[in-house]
KOLSEGU-944830 format. One record per residue (C-alpha): x, y, z. Coordinates in steps of 0.5 Angstrom, whole numbers, padded with zeros to 4 digits, always signed. Layout:
# residues N
XYZ...
# end
This chain:
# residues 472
+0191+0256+0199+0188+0258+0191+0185+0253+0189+0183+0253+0181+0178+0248+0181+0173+0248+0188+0170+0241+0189+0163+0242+0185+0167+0245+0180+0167+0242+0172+0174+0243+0169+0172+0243+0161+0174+0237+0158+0180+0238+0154+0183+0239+0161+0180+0234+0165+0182+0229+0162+0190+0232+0163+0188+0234+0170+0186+0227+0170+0192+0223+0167+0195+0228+0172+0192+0223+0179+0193+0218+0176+0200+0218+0175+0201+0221+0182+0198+0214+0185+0200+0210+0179+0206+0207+0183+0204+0206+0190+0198+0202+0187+0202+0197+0183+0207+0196+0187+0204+0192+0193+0201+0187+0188+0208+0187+0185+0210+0187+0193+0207+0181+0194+0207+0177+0189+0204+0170+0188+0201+0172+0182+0197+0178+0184+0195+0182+0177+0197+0189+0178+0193+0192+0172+0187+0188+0177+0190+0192+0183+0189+0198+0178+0182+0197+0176+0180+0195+0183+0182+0202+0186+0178+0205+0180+0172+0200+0182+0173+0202+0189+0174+0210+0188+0168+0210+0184+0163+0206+0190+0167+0211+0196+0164+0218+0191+0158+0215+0191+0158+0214+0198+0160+0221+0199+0155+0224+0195+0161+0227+0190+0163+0231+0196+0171+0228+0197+0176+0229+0192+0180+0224+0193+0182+0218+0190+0183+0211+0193+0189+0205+0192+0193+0198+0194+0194+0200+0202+0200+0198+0204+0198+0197+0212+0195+0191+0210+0201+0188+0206+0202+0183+0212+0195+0181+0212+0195+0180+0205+0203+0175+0206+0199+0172+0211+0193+0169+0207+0198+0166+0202+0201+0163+0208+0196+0161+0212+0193+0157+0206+0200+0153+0205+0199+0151+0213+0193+0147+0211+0197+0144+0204+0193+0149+0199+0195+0152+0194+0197+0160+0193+0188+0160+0189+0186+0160+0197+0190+0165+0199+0185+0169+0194+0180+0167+0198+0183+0169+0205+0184+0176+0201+0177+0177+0199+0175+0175+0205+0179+0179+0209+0178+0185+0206+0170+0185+0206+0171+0183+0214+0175+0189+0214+0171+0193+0210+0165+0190+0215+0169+0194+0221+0169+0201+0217+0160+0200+0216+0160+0198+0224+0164+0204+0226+0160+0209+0220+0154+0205+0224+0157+0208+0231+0159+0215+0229+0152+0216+0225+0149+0214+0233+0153+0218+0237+0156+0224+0232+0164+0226+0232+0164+0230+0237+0167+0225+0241+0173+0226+0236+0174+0233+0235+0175+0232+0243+0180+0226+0242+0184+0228+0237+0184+0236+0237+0189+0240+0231+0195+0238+0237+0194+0232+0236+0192+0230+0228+0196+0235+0225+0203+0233+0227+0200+0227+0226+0198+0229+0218+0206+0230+0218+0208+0224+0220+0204+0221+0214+0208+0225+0210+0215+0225+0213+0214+0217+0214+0214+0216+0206+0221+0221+0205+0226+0215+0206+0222+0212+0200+0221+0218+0196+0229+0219+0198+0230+0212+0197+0228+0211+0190+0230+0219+0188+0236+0215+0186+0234+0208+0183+0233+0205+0176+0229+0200+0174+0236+0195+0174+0241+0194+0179+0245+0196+0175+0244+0203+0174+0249+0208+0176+0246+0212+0183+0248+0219+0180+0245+0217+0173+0238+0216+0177+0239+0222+0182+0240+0228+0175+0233+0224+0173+0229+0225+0179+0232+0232+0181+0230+0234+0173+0223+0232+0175+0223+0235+0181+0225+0242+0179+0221+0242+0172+0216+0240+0178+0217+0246+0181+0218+0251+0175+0212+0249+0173+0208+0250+0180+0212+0257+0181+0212+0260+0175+0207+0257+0169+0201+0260+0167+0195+0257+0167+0194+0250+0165+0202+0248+0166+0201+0251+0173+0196+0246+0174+0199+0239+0172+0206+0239+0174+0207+0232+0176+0205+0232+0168+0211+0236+0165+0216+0233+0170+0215+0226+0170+0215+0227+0162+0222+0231+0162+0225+0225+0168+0222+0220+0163+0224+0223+0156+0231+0224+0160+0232+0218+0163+0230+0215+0156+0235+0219+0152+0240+0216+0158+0238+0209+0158+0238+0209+0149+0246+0212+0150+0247+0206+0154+0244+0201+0150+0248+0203+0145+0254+0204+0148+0254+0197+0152+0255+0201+0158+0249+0198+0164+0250+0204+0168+0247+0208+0164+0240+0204+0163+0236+0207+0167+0228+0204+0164+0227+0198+0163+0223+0198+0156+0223+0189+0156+0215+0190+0159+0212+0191+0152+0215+0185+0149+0209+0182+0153+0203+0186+0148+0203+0180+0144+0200+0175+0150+0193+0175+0154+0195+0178+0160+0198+0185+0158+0191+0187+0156+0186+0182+0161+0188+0184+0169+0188+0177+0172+0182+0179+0177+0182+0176+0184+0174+0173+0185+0177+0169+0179+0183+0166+0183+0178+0166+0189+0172+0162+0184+0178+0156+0183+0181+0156+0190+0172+0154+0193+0174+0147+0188+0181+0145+0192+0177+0146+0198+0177+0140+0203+0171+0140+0205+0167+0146+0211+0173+0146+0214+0178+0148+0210+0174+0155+0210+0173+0156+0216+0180+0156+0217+0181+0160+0211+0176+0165+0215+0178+0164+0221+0186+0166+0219+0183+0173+0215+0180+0175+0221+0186+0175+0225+0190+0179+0220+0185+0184+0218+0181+0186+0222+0186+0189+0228+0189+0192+0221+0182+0196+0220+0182+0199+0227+0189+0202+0226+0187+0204+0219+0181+0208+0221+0186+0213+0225+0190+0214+0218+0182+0215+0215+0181+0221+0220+0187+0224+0219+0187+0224+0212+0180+0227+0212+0182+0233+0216+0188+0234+0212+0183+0234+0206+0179+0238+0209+0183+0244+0211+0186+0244+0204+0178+0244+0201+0175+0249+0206+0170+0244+0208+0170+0239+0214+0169+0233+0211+0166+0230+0218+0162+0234+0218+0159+0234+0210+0159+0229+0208+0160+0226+0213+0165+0221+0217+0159+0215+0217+0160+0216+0210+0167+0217+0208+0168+0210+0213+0162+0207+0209+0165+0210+0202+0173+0207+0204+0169+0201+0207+0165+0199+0201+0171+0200+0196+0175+0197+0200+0172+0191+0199+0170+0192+0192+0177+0194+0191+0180+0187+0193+0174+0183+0190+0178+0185+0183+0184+0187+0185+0185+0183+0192+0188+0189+0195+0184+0193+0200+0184+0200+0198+0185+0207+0202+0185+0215+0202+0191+0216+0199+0197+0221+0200+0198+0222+0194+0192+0224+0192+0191+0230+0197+0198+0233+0196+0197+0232+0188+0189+0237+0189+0193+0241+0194+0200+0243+0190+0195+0243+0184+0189+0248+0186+0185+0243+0183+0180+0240+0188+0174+0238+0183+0171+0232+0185+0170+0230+0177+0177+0231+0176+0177+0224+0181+0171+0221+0178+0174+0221+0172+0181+0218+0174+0178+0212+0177+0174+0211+0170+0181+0213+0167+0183+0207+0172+0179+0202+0170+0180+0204+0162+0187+0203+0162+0188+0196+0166+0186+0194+0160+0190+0198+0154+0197+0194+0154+0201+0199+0151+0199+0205+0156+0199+0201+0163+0206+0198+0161+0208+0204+0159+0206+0207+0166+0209+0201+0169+0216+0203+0165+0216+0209+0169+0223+0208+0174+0223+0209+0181+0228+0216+0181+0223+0220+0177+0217+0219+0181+0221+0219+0187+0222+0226+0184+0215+0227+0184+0214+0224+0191+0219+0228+0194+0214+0233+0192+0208+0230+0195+0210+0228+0200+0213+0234+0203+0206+0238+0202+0202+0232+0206+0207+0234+0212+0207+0241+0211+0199+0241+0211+0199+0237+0217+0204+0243+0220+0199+0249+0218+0194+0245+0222+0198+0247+0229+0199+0254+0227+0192+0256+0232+0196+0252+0237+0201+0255+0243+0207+0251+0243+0209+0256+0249+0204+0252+0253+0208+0245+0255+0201+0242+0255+0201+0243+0247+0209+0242+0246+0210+0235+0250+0203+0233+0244+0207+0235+0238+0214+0233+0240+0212+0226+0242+0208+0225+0236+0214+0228+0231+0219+0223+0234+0215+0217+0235+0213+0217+0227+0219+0219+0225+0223+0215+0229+0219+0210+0226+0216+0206+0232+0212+0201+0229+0210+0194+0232+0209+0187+0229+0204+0182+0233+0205+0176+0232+0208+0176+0226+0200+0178+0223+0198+0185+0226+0203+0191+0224+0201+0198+0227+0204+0203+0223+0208+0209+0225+0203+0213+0224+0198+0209+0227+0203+0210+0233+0205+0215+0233+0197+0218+0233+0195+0213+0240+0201+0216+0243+0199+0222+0242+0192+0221+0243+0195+0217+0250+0199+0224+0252+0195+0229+0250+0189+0225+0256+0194+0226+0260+0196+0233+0261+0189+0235+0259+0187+0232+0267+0191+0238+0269+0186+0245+0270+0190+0251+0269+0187+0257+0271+0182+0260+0265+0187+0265+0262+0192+0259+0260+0187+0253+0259+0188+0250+0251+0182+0246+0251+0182+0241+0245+0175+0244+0244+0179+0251+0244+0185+0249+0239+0180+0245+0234+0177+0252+0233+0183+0257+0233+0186+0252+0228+0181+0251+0223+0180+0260+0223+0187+0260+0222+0186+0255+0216+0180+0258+0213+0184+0265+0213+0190+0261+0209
# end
């Protein structure tokens, strides 16, 4: 894979701040969108800035070796409903609910610093052997592939109920295709910010599109929904409503030690089972990031210190935008379709992050981008995860039964969907699923010795797998 930038490299500024603009976009509608999901007054431009703050502490952590950016994580959208829950079981208002938030993110946090703490005791060794490329590459695959009914799914959405399904589709499949052009075809800097052009060709269409049908008084031709900007003129659109904030007011409606400990006792419950799964996906990002980078980030800078980096963020994440924060997806397929792997490219987006939650007019103009174009734009990034997670299984022998029962298990358990709930609290991911599965199955066949000649020990396959990425 070319990269233009490696990780040390320093792009000249003129080009940064695009490239730049570029991650930001790439993030921008996951990260706002589980505020937005949850509600209860949750600030997205908080959320936003939260991811910035948490970015900029994982770099430090990971001595600016990891080019990737941190946003809202989505596998603690049940933890997050049942702090707000929890504190309308006691007859409290939504303002103690934001207690249980930063609370459960730092007791989720605390688990990644004790996990980082075992890891630097014990090394991880121990987790090449239990998740060898057989089993973490199709497992990268499914972090892809259990995103494309959204990226599908919002290809043909508008920002209104109302807007025609084809309307959408021309928008999103023009972002995806100027997004392909772009890649394939361009020169130099057009080849290097794709998501850039395309999403402006979607919105400037979509644009055109959605002033043809105010015009005309046809609905099915709205497709941006342009009423956000109307709020410029109050305090909100330009002051994210920080979560400590809310926290601070919800300590004052508390009845006593009891009450809190109770709100302690409910984050507990919700969080931190959810950070035990979340740290398989911080692994599987991480040796996707890895193979794309060239360097194996377990090792340098370490997994104590990216589980130290996703941990401490995360918390810092949350303080300010009560959502905690993980590795994102999109941000490593936005470095691997780009070439552009320059940790100072990150470092500025999350400082670009932190800017614009306060800039009005251009965080409401990111939050006007309509679902069909980033789904336009997903379709893309969301396909290189998963094929990334494909050409880790190009130094394994899928002739060998031992191999193919690891992979087929893992694809058809993620992409089937097989998720649980427990306890209406705890939600284990596809994902999450898929990789215990895999890792459960793959145990099993290894207890079997075959003769030297035909053995594929996860030792053996890590290392064929990692030549053949190198050789890419």
């Amino acid at each position: 894979m070319e990269l233009f930038y490696k990780v040390e490299d320093k792009p000249e500024f003129s080009k940064l701040i695009v490239l730049a603009l570029q991650q930001l976009l790439a993030i921008m509608a996951a990260t706002i969108a589980v505020p937005a999901i949850i509600g209860h007054g949750m600030s997205p431009s908080a959320a936003l800035f939260g991811a910035g703050v948490g970015t900029l502490v994982y770099l430090l952590f990971t001595k600016f070796k990891s080019p990737v950016f941190l946003g809202s994580s989505f596998a603690f959208l049940g933890s997050m409903s049942a702090a707000f829950a929890g504190a309308a079981t006691i007859g409290l208002t939504e303002n103690v609910g934001f207690i249980g938030l930063v609370l459960g993110a730092i007791l989720a946090g605390l688990v990644y610093v004790v996990l980082a703490l075992i890891v630097k005791s014990v090394g991880t060794n121990w987790i090449s052997k239990l998740m060898p490329a057989v089993v973490i590459g199709p497992t990268v695959a499914i972090i892809g592939l259990s995103l494309a009914g959204n990226a599908v799914g919002d290809l043909g959405s508008g920002s209104f109920e109302t807007t025609n399904f084809y309307v959408a589709l021309v928008c999103g499949l023009v972002t995806l295709f100027v997004t392909i052009i772009c890649s394939v075809f361009g020169k130099k800097m057009f080849k290097m910010i794709p998501f850039v052009i395309g999403i402006l060709a979607g919105y400037a269409l979509a644009s055109i599109f959605t002033v043809i049908g105010v015009a005309a008084g046809v609905d099915a031709l709205k497709v941006i929904d342009f009423s956000g900007f109307t709020t410029l003129g109050t305090v909100e659109a330009w002051v994210p409503n920080f979560t400590f904030i809310k926290a601070i007011k919800g300590f004052g409606e508390l009845n006593g030690a009891g009450d809190f400990f109770t709100v302690l006792g409910q984050a507990a419950v919700a969080y931190i089972p959810v950070a035990f799964v979340v740290f398989a996906e911080h692994i599987a990002d991480h040796k996707n990031l890895s193979t794309i980078i060239e360097k194996d980030l377990l090792e340098d800078p370490g997994l104590d210190n990216t589980l130290l980096g996703d941990g401490v963020g995360s918390m810092a994440g949350a303080f300010f935008g009560g959502c905690p924060n993980t590795t994102y997806g999109e941000s490593i397929g936005c470095v691997a379709i780009s070439g552009n792997a320059s940790v100072v490219t990150i470092l500025t987006t999350s400082i670009m992050a932190i800017v614009v939650s306060f800039i009005g007019p251009f965080s409401i103009f990111l939050a006007t981008i309509p679902a069909c174009v980033m789904g336009g734009v997903c379709i893309a990034l969301y396909g290189f995860i998963a094929v990334s997670g494909l050409k880790m299984l190009q130094g394994v022998d899928l002739g060998d039964n031992k191999n193919l029962f690891v992979v087929s298990v893992i694809l058809i358990a993620g992409v089937g969907g097989l998720a649980l709930n427990i306890a209406g609290v705890v939600t284990i991911t596809e994902v999450a699923c898929a990789l215990i599965l895999g890792i459960l199955v793959n145990t099993v066949v290894r207890l079997k010795k075959d003769d030297a000649s035909n053995e594929t020990t996860p030792e053996t396959v890590t290392e064929t797998s990692d030549e053949e990425t190198e050789e890419e």
